[in-house]
C-alpha positions as CSV (number, residue, x, y, z in Angstrom):
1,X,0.0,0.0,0.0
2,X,1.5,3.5,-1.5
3,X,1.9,5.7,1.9
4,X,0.0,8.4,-0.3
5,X,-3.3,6.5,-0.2
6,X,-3.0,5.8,3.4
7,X,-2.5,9.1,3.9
8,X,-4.9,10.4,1.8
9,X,-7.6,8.3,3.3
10,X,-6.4,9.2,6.7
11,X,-7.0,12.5,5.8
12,X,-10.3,11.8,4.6
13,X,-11.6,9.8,7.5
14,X,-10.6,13.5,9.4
15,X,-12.3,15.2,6.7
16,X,-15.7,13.4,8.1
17,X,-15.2,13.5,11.4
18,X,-14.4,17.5,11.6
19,X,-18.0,17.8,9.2
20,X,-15.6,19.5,6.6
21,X,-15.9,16.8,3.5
22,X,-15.8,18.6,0.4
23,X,-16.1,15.7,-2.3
24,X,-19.0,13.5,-0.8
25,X,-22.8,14.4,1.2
26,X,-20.7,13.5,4.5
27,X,-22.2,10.0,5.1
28,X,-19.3,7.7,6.3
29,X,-19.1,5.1,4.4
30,X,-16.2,3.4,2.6
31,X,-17.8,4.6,-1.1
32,X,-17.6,8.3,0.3
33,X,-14.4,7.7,2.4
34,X,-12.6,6.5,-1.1
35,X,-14.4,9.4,-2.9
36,X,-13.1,12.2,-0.4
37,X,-9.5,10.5,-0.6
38,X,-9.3,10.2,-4.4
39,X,-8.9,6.7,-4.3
40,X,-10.9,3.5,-5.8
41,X,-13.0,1.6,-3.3
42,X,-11.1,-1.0,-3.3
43,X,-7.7,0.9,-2.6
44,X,-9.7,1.7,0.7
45,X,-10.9,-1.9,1.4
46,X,-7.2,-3.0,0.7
47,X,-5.6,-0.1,2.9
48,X,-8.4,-1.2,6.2
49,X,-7.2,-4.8,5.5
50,X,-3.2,-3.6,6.2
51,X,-3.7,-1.3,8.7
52,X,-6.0,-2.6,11.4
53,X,-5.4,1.1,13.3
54,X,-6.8,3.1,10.4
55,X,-9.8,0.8,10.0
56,X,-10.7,1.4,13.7
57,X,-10.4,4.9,13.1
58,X,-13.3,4.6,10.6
59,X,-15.3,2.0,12.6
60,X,-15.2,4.2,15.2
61,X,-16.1,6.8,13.3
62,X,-18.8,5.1,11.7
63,X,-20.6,3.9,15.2
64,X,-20.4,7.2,16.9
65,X,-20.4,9.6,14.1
66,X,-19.2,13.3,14.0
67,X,-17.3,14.8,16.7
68,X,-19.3,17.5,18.4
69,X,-15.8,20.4,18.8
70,X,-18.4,23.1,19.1
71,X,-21.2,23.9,21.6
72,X,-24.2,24.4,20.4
73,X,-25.7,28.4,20.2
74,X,-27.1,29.7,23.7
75,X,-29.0,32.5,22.7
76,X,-30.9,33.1,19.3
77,X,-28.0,36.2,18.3
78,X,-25.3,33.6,18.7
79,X,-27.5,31.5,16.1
80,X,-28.0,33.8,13.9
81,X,-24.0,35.0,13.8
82,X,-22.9,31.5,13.3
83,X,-25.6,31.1,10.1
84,X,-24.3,34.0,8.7
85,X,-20.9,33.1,9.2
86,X,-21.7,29.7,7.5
87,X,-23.1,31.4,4.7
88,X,-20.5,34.1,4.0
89,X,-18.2,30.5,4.1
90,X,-20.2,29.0,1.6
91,X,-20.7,32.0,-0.6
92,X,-16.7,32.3,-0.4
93,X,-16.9,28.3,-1.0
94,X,-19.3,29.0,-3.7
95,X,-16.9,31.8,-5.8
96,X,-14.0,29.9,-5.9
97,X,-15.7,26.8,-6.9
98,X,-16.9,29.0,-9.7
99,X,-13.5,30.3,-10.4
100,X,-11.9,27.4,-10.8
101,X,-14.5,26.4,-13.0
102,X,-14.1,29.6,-15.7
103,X,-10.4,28.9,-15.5
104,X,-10.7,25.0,-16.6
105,X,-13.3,25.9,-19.1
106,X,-10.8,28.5,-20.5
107,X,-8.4,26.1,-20.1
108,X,-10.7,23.8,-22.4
109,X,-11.6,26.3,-24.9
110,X,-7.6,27.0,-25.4
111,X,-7.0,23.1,-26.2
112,X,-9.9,23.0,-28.1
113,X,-8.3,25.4,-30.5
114,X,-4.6,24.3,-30.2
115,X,-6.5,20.7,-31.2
116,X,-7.6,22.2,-34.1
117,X,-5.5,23.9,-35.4
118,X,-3.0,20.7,-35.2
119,X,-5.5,18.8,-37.4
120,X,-5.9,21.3,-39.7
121,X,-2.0,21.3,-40.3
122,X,-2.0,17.2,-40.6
123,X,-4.8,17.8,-42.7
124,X,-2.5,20.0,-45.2
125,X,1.0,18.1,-44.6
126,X,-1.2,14.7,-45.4
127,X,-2.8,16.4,-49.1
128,X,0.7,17.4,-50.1
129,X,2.7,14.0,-48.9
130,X,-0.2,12.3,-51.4
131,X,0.4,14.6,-53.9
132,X,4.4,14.1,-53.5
133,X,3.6,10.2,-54.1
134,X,4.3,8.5,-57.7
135,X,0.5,7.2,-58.7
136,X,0.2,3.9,-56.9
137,X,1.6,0.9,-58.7
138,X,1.0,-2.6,-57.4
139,X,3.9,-4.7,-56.1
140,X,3.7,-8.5,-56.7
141,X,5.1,-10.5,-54.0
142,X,6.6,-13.9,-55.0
143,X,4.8,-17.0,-53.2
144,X,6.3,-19.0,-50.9
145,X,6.3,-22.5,-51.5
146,X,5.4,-24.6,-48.3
């Protein structure tokens, strides 16, 4: 087992537990463990079988779920501050989830055209290799006798 997948998967077994997964809805289970780590299923299935420690980690997780780090809000002002904390969080979340986005579809656009533009070039170095070509003449192979 690579040390980057155990990592990786330790990292996303945190990921749950802290409430902060990105990649998945934030159930714990192994598909959603193995999403949030970038890693196939059965990389995590493999990984619980070699480490015993990390697989209690996520059984643990799994049978007493999330760990409660903050207290819940006293008053109704201290529940309304943290909502709009969440959301200005979220909205922050939400703009550079959309930046990234412009940037890979610029990214996209810009390969789409390179792509292009390196097929119409084949395209024209093909026509005038054929046209450099003698006409085609057939080549008579002798038969082997056998």
């Amino acid at each position: 087992m690579k040390q980057s997948s155990y990592d990786a998967i330790d990292a996303a077994i945190e990921r749950h537990a802290n409430g902060t997964a990105k990649l998945t809805d934030g159930k714990i289970t192994h598909v959603n463990i193995a999403k949030e780590a970038k890693v196939g299923r059965a990389t995590v299935y493999r990984c619980f079988d070699e480490h015993a420690a990390l697989k209690e980690k996520f059984e643990k997780l799994k049978k007493n779920g999330l760990n409660q780090t903050q207290e819940p809000p006293q008053t109704l002002h201290e529940a309304f501050l943290a909502a709009k904390k969440e959301i200005k969080q979220l909205r922050d979340n939400l703009k550079e989830e959309k930046q990234r986005s412009e940037h890979k579809e610029k990214l996209s656009a810009n390969m789409i055209f390179i792509l292009k533009r390196e097929i119409q070039r084949l395209e024209t170095e093909n026509k005038n290799l054929r046209k450099l070509l003698p006409a085609p003449s057939i080549i008579h192979l002798p038969q082997q006798l056998g």
